[in-house]
N, C-alpha and C positions, 0 to 999 in steps of 0.2 A: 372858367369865367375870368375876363381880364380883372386886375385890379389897377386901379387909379388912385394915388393917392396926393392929395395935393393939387395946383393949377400944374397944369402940363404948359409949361411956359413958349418951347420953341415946335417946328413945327419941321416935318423928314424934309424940307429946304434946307435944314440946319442940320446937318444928323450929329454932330458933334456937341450942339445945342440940349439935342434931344439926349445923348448918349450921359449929359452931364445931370440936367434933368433926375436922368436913371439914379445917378450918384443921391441924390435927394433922395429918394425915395427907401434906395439902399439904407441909409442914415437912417429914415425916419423907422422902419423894420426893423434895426440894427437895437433903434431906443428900446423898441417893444421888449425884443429879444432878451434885453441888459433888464427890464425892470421884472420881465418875469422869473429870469435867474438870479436876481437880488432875493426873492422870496421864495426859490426852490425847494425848499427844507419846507416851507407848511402845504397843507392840501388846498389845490387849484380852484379857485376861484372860477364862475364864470364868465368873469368880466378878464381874466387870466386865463381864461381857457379859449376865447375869443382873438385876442390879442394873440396869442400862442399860434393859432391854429393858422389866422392870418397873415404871420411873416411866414411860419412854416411852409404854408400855400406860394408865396411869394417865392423864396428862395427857392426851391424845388421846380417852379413851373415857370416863370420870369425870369430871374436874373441867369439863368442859364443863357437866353435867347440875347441879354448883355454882353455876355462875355464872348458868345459868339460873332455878336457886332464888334468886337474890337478884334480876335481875335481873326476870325475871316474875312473881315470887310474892312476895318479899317487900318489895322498895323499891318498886313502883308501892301497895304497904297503908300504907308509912309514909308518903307522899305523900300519902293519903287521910286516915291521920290527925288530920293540921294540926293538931296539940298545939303551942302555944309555946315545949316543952321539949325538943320537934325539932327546931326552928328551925334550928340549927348543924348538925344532924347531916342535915338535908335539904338542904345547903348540898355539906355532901359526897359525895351520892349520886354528882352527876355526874363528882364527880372517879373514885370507887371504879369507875364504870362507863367513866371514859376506862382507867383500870388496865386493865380486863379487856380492851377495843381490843386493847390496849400488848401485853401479856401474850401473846394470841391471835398477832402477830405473831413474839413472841421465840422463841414453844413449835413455830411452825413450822420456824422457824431450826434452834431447838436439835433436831426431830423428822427432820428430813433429815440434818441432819449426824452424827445419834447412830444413825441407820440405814443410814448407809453405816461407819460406824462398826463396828455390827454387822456387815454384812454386809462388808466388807475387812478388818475387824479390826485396822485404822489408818487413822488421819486424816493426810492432808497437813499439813505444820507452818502454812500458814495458814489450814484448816481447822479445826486444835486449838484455836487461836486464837480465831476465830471461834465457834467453841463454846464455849469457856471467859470470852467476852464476855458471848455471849449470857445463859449460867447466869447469870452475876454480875450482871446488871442484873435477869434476873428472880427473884434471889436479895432484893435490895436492895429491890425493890417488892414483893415479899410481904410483907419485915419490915413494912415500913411498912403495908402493905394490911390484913392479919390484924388487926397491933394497933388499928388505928383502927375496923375489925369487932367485934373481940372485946372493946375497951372501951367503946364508948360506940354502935353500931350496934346489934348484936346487944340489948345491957341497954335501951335506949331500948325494941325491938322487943317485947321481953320483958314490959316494962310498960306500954306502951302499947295493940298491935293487942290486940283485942275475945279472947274465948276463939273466937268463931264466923272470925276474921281469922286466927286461930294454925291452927282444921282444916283451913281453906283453905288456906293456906297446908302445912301438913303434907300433905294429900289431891293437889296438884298436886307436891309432892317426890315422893311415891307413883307418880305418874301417869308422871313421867318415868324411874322403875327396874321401872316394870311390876308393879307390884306394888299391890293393893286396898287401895281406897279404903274412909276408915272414918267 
């Protein structure tokens, strides 16, 4: 089941719009994430087991289909670009895409241990630990991720790929939530 959180503001016209959107949401999952490993060490709440289970859900079955859109759809078009006022910002593709490696690793960490979590309804103290590592480093590489997306990737994309490079690009975000191509 999809999740939605928040006004979905722009609309696959915009996919870059939409991609940042994403970034929101990420954040708002991110909080859940930080407040339920602030309180790791006592036994889970339902209102904690909820919240828990719902970024987990997210991370695992959505934001993959993110990182795909940047990855598949939209930085192999800025690449194509070859505008000069890319230059820097093609410079950092690779780093954004070592992030999501980085990421992919931490989300599995934090996905086993937030589901024994759920299901024991406590973590061992160096479990909690372990968990509350994990968050915080992939807390600290969103910051950093998002904004370097949201100010200078995303606007670069915005101005530069073609109107025919933005449907492509929206029509394959389409492609991967199952839903028609326009």
């Amino acid at each position: 089941m999809p999740v939605q959180i928040g006004e979905k503001i722009h609309s696959f016209s915009d996919p870059t719009g939409l991609l940042s959107d994403c970034h929101r949401r990420i954040e708002t999952f991110m909080a859940s994430l930080e407040a339920v490993a602030a309180l790791s060490n006592r036994e889970l709440t339902d209102e904690m087991s909820r919240s828990l289970d719902s970024a987990l859900r997210y991370f695992r079955d959505a934001a993959p289909k993110h990182t795909a859109d940047e990855e598949e759809s939209l930085f192999p078009r800025l690449r194509q670009a070859a505008s000069p006022e890319l230059h820097s910002t093609l410079n950092r593709l690779n780093q954004l895409q070592e992030d999501h490696r980085w990421a992919e690793l931490l989300h599995a960490t934090v996905d086993q241990l937030g589901n024994r979590y759920l299901e024991q309804r406590r973590l061992l103290p160096e479990e909690a630990k372990r968990f509350r590592h994990a968050i915080d480093q992939l807390s600290e590489m969103y910051q950093r991720h998002i904004e370097l997306e949201d100010r200078e990737v995303f606007p670069a994309a915005a101005r530069l790929l073609t109107p025919q490079a933005k449907r492509e690009v929206a029509n394959e975000m389409k492609a991967r939530r199952n839903l028609k191509a326009s």
